[in-house]
PDB file of N, CA, C and O in Angstrom:
ATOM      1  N   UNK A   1      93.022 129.247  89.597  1.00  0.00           N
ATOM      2  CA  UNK A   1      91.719 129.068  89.000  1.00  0.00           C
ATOM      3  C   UNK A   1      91.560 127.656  88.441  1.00  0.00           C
ATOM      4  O   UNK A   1      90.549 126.956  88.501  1.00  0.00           O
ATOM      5  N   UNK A   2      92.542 127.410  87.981  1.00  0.00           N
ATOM      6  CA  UNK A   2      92.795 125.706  87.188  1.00  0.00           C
ATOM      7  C   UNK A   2      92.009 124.509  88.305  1.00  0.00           C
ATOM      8  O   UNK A   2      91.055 123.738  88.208  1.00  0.00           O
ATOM      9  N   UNK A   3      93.126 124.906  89.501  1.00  0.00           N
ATOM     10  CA  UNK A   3      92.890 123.751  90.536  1.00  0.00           C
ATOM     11  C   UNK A   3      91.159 123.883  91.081  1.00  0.00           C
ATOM     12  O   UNK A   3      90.342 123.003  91.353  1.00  0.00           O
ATOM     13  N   UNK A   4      91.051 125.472  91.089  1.00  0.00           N
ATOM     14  CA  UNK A   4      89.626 125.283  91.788  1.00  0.00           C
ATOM     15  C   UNK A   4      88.576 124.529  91.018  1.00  0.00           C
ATOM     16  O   UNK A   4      87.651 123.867  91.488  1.00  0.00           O
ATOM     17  N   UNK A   5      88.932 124.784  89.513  1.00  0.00           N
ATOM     18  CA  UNK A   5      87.964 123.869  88.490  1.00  0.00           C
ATOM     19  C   UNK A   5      88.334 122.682  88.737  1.00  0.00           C
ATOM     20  O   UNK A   5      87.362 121.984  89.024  1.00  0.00           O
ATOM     21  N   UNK A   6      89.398 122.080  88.759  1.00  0.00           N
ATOM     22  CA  UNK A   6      89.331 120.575  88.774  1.00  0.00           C
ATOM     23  C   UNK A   6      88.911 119.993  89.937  1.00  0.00           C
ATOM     24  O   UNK A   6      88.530 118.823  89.957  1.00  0.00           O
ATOM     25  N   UNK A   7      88.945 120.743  90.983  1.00  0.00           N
ATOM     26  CA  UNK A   7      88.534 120.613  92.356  1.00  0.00           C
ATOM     27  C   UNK A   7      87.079 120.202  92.504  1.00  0.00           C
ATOM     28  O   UNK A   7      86.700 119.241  93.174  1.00  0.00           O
ATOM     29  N   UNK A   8      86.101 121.242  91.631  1.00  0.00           N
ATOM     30  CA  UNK A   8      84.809 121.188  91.785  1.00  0.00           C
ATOM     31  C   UNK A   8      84.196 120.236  90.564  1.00  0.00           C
ATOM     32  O   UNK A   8      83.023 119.862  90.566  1.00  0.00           O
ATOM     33  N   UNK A   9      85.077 119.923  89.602  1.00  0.00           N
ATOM     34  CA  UNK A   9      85.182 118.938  88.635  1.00  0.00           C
ATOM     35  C   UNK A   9      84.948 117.491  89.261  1.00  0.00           C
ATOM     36  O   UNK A   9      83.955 116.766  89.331  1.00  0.00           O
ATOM     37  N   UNK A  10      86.036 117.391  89.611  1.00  0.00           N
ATOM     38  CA  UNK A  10      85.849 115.917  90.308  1.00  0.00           C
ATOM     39  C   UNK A  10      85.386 115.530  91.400  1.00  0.00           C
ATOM     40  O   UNK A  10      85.426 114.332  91.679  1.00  0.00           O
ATOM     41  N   UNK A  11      84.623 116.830  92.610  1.00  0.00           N
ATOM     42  CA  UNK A  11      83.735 116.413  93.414  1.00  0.00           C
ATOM     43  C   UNK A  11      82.519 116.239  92.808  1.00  0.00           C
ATOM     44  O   UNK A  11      81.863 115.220  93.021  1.00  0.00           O
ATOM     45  N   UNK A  12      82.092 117.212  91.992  1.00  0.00           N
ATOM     46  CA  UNK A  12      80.816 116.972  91.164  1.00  0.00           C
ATOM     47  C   UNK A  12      80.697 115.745  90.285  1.00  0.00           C
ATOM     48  O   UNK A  12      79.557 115.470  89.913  1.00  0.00           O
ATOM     49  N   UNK A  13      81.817 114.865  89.844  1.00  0.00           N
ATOM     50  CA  UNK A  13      81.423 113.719  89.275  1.00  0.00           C
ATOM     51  C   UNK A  13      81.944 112.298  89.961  1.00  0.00           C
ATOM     52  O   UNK A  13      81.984 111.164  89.484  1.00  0.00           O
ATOM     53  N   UNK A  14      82.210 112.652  90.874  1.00  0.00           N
ATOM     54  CA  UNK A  14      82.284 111.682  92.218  1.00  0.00           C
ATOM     55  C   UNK A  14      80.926 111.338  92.474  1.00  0.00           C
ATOM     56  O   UNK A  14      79.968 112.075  92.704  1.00  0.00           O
ATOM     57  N   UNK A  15      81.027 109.641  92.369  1.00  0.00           N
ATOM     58  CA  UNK A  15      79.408 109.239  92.260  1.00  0.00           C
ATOM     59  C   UNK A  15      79.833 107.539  93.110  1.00  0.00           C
ATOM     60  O   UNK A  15      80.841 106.935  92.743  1.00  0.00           O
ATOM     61  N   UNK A  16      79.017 107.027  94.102  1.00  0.00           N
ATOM     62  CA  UNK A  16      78.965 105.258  94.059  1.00  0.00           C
ATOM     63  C   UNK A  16      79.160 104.808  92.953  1.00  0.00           C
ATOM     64  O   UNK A  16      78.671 105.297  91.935  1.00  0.00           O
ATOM     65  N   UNK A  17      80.181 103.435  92.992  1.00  0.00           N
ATOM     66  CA  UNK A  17      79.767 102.577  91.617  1.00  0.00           C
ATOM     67  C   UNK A  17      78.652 101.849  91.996  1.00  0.00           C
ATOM     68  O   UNK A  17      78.252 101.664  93.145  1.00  0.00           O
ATOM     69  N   UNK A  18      78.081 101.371  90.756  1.00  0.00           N
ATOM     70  CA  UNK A  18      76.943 100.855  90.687  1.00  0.00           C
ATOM     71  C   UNK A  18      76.792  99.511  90.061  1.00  0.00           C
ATOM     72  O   UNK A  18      76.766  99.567  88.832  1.00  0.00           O
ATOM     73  N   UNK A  19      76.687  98.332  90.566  1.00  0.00           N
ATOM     74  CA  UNK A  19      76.877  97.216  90.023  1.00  0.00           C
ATOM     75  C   UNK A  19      75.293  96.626  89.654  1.00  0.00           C
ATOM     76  O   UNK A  19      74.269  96.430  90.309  1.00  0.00           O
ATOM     77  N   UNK A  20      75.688  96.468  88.287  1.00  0.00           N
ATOM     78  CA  UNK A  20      73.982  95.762  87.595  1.00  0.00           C
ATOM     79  C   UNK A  20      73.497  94.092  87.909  1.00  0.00           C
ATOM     80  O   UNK A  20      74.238  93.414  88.621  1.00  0.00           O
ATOM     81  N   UNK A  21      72.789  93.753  87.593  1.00  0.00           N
ATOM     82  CA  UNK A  21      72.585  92.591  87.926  1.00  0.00           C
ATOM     83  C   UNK A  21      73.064  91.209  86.926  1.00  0.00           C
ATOM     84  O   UNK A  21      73.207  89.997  87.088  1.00  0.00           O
ATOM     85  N   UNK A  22      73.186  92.059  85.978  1.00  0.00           N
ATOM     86  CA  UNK A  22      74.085  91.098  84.990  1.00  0.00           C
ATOM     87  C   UNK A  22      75.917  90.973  85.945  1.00  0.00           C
ATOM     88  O   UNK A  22      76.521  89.913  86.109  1.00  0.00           O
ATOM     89  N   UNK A  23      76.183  91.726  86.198  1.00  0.00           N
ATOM     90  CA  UNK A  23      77.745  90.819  86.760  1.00  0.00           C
ATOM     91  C   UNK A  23      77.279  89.962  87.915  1.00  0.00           C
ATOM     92  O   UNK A  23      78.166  89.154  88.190  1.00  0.00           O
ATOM     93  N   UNK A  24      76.134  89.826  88.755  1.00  0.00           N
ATOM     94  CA  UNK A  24      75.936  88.690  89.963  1.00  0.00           C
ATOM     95  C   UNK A  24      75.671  87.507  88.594  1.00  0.00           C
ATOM     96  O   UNK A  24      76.171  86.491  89.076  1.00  0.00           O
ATOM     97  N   UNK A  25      75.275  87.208  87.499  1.00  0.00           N
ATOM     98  CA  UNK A  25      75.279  86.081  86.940  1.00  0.00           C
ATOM     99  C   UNK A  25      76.781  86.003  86.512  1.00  0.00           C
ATOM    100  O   UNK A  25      77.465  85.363  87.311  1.00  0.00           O
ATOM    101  N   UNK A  26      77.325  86.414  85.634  1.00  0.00           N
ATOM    102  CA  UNK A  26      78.849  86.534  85.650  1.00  0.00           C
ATOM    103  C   UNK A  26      79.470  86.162  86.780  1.00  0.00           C
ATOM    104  O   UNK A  26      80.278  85.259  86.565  1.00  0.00           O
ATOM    105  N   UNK A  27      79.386  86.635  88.320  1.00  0.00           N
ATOM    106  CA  UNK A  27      80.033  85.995  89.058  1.00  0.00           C
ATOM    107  C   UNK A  27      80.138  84.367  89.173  1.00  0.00           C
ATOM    108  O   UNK A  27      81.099  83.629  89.390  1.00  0.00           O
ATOM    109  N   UNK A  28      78.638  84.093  88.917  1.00  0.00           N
ATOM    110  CA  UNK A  28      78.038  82.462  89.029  1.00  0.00           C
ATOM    111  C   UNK A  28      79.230  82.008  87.937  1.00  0.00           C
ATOM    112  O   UNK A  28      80.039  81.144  88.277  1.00  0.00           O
ATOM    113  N   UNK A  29      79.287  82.519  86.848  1.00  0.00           N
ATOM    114  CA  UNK A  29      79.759  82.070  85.478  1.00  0.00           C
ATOM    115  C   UNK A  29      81.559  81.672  85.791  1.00  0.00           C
ATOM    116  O   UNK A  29      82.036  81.420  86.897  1.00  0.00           O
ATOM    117  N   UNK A  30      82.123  81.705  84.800  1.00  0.00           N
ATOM    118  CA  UNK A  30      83.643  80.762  84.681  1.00  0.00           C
ATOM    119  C   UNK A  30      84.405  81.994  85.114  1.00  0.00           C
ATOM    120  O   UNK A  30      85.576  81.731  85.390  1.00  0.00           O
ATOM    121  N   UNK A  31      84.049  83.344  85.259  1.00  0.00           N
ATOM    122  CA  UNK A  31      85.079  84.634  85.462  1.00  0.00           C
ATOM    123  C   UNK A  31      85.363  85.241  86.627  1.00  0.00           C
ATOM    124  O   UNK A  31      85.757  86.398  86.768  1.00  0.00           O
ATOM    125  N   UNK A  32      85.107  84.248  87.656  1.00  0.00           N
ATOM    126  CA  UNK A  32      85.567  84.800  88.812  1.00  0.00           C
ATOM    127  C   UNK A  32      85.931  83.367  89.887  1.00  0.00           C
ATOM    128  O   UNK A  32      85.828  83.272  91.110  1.00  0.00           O
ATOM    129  N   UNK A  33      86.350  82.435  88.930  1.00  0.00           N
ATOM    130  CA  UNK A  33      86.676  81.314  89.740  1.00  0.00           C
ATOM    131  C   UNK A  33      87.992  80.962  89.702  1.00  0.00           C
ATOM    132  O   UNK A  33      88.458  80.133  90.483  1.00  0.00           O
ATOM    133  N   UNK A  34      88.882  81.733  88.538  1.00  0.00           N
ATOM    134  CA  UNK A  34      90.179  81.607  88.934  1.00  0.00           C
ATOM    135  C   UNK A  34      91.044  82.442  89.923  1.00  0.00           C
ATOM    136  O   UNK A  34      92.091  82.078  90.458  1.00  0.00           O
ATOM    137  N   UNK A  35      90.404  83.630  90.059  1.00  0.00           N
ATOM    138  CA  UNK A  35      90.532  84.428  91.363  1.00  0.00           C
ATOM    139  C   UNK A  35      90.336  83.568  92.233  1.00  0.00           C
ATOM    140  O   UNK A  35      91.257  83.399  93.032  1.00  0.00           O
ATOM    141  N   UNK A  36      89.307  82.881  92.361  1.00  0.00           N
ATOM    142  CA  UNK A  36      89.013  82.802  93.721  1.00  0.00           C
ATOM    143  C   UNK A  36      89.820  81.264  93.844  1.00  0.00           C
ATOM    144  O   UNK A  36      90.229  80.820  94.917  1.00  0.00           O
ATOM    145  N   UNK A  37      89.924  80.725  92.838  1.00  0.00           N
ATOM    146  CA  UNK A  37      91.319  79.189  93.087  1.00  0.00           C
ATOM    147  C   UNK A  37      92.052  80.198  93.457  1.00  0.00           C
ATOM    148  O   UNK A  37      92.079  80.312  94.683  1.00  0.00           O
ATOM    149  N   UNK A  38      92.904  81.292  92.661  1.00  0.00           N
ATOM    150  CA  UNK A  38      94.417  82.082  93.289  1.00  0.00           C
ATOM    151  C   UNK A  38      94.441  82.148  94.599  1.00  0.00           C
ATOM    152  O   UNK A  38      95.161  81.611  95.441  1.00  0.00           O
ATOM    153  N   UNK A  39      93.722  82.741  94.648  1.00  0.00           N
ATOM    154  CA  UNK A  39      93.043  82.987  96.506  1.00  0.00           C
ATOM    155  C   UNK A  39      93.385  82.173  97.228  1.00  0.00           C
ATOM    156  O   UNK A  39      94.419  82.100  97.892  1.00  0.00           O
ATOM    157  N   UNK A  40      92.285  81.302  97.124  1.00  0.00           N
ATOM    158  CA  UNK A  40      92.689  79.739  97.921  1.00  0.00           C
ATOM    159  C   UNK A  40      93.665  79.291  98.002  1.00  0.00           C
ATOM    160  O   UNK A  40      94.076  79.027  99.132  1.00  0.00           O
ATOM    161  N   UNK A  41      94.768  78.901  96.445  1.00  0.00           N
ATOM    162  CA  UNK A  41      95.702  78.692  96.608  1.00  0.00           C
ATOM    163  C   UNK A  41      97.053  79.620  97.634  1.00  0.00           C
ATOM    164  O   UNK A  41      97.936  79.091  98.310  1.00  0.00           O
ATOM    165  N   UNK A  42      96.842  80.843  97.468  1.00  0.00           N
ATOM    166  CA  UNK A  42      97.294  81.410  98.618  1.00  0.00           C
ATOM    167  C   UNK A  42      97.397  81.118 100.366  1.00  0.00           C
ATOM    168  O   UNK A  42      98.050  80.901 101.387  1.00  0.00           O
ATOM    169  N   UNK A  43      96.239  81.315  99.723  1.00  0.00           N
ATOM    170  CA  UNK A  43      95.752  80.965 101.540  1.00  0.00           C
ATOM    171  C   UNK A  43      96.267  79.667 101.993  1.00  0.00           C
ATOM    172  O   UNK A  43      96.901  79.542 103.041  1.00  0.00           O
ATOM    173  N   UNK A  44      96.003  78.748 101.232  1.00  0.00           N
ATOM    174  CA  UNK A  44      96.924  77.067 101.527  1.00  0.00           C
ATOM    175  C   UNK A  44      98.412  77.160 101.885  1.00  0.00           C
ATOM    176  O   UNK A  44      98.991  76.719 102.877  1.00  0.00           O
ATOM    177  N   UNK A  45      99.084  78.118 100.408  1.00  0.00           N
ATOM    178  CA  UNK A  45     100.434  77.595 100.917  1.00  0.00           C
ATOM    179  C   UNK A  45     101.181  78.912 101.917  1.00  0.00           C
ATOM    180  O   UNK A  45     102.397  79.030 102.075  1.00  0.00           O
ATOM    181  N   UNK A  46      99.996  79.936 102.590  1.00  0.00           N
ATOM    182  CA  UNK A  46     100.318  80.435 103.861  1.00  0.00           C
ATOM    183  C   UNK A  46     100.311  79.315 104.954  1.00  0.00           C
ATOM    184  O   UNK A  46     101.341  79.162 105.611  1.00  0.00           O
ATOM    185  N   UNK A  47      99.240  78.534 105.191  1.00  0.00           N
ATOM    186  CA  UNK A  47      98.979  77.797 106.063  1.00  0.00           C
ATOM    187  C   UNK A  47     100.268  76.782 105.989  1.00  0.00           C
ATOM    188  O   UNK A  47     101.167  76.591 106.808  1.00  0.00           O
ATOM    189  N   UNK A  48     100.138  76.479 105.316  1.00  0.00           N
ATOM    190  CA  UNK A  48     100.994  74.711 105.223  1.00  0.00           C
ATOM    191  C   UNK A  48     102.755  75.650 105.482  1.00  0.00           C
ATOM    192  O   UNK A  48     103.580  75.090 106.204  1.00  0.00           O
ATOM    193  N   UNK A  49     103.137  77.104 104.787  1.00  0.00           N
ATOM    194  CA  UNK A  49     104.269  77.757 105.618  1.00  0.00           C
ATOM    195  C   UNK A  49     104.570  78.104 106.958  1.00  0.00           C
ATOM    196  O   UNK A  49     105.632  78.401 107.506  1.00  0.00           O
ATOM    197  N   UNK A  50     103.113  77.977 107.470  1.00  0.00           N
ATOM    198  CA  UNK A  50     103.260  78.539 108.718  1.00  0.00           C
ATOM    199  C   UNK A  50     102.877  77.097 109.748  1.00  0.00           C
ATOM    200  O   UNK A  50     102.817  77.395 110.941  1.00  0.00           O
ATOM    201  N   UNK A  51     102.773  76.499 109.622  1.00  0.00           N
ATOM    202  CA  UNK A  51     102.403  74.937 109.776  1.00  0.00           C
ATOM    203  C   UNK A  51     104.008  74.247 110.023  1.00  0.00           C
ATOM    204  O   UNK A  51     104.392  73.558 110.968  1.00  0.00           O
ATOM    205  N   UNK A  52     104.661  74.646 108.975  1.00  0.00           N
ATOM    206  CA  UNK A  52     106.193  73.822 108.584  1.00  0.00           C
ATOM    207  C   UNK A  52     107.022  74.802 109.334  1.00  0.00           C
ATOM    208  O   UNK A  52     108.190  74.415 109.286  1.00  0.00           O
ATOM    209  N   UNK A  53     106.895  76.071 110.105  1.00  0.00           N
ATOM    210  CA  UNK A  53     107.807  76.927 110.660  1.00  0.00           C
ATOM    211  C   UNK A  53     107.471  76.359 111.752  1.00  0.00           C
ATOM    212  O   UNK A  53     108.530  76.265 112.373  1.00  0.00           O
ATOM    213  N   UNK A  54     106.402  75.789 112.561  1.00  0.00           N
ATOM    214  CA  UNK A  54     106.138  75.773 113.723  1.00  0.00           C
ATOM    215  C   UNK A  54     106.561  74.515 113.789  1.00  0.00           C
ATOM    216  O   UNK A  54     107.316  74.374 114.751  1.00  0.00           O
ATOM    217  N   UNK A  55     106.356  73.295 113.023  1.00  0.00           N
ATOM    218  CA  UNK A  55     106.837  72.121 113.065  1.00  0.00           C
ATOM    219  C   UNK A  55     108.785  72.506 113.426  1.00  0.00           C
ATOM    220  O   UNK A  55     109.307  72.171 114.489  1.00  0.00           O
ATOM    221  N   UNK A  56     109.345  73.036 112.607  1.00  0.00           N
ATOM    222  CA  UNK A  56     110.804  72.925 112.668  1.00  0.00           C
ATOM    223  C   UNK A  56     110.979  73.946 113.740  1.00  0.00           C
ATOM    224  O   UNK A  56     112.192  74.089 113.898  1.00  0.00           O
ATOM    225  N   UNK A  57     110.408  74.606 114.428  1.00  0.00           N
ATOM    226  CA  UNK A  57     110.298  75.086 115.731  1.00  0.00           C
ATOM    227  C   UNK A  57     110.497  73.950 117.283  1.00  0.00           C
ATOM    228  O   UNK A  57     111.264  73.608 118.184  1.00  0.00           O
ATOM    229  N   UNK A  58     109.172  73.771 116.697  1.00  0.00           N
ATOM    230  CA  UNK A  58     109.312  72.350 117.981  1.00  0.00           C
ATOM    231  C   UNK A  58     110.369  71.621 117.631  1.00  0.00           C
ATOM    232  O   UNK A  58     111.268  71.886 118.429  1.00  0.00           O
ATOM    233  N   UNK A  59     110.678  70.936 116.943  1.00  0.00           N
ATOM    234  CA  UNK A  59     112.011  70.322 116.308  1.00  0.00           C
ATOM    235  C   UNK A  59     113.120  70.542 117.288  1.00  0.00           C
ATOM    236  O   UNK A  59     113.773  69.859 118.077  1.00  0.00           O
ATOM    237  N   UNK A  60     113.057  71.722 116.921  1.00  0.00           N
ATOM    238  CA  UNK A  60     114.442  72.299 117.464  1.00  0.00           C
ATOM    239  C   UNK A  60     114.771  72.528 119.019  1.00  0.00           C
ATOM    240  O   UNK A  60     115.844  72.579 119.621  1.00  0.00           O
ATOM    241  N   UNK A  61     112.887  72.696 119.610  1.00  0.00           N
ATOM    242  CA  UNK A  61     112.402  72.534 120.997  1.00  0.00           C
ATOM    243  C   UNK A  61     113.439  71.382 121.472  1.00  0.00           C
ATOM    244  O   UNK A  61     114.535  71.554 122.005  1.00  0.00           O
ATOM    245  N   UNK A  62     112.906  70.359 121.190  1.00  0.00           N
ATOM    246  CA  UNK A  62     112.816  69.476 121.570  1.00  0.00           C
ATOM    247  C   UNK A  62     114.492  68.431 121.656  1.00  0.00           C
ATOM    248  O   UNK A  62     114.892  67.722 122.579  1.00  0.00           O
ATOM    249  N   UNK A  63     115.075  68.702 120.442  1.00  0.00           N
ATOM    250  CA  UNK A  63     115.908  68.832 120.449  1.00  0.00           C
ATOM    251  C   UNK A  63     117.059  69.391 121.330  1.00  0.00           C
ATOM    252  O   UNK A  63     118.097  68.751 121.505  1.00  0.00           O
ATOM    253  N   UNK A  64     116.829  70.622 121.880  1.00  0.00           N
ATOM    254  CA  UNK A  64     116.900  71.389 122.804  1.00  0.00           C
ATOM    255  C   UNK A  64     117.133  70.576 124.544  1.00  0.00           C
ATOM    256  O   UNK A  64     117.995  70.321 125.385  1.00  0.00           O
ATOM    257  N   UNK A  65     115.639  70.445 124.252  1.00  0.00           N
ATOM    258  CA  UNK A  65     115.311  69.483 125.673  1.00  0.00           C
ATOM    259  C   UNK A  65     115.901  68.438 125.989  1.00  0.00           C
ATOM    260  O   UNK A  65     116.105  68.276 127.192  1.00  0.00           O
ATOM    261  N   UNK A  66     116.417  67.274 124.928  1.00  0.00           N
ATOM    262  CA  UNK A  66     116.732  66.459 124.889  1.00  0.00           C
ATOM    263  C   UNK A  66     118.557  66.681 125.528  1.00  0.00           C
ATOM    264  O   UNK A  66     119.077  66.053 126.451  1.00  0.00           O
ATOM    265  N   UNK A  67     119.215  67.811 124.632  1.00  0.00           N
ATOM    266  CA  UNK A  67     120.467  68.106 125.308  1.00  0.00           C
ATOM    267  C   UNK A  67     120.474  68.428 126.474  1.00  0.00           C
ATOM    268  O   UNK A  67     121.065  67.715 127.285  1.00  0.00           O
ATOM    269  N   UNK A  68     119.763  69.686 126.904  1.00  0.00           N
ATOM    270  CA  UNK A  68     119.705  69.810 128.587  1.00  0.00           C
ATOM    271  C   UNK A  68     119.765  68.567 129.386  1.00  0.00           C
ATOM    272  O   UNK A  68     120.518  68.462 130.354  1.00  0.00           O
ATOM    273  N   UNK A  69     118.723  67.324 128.859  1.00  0.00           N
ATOM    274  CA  UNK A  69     118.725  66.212 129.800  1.00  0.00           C
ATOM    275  C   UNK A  69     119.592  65.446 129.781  1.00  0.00           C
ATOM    276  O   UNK A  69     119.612  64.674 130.740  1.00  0.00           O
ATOM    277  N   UNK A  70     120.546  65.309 128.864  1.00  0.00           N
ATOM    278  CA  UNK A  70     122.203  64.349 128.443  1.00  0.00           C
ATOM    279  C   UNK A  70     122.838  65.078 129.227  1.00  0.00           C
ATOM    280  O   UNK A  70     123.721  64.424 129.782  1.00  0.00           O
ATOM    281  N   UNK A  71     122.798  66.670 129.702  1.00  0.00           N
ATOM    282  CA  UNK A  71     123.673  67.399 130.030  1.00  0.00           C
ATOM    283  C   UNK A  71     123.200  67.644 131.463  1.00  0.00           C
ATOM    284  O   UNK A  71     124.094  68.191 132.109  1.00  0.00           O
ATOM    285  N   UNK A  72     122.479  67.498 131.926  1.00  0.00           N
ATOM    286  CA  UNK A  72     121.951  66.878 133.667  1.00  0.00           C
ATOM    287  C   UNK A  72     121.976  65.376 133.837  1.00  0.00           C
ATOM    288  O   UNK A  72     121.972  64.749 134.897  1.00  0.00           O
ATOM    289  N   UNK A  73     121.997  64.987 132.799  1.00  0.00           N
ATOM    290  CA  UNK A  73     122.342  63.126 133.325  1.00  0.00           C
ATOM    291  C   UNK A  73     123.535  62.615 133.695  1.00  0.00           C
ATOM    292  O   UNK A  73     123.687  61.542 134.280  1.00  0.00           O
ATOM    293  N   UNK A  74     124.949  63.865 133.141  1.00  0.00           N
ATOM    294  CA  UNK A  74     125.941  63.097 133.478  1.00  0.00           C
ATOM    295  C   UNK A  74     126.016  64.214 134.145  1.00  0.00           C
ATOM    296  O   UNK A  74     126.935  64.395 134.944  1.00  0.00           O
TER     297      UNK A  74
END
């Protein structure tokens, strides 16, 4: 009996949230711009990691290539 009440409990107050128009000025405002630097900053030092894996990739390519051709030259 418990569960069926809480059951019909919390479908019945299961509702959309509802956002007012006062937080779209708040967004404009100082409280949602260090999120969104974190963010960014994220996103940068994904890029510039995945940037520096592919660099020391080729690196190593090339490197690579370079022995094969010492090692067909003689």
């Amino acid at each position: 009996m418990k569960q069926t009440f809480m059951i019909v409990a919390l479908c019945v107050g299961a509702d959309m949230a509802q956002a007012h128009p006062g937080h779209l000025a708040e967004a404009a405002g100082h409280g949602h711009w260090l999120g969104a630097a974190a963010i960014g900053a994220a996103i940068a030092i994904g890029l510039w990691a995945g940037l520096r894996e592919k660099a020391k990739a080729r690196a190593a390519e090339a490197e690579q290539d370079e022995e094969l051709q010492e090692a067909e030259a003689q």
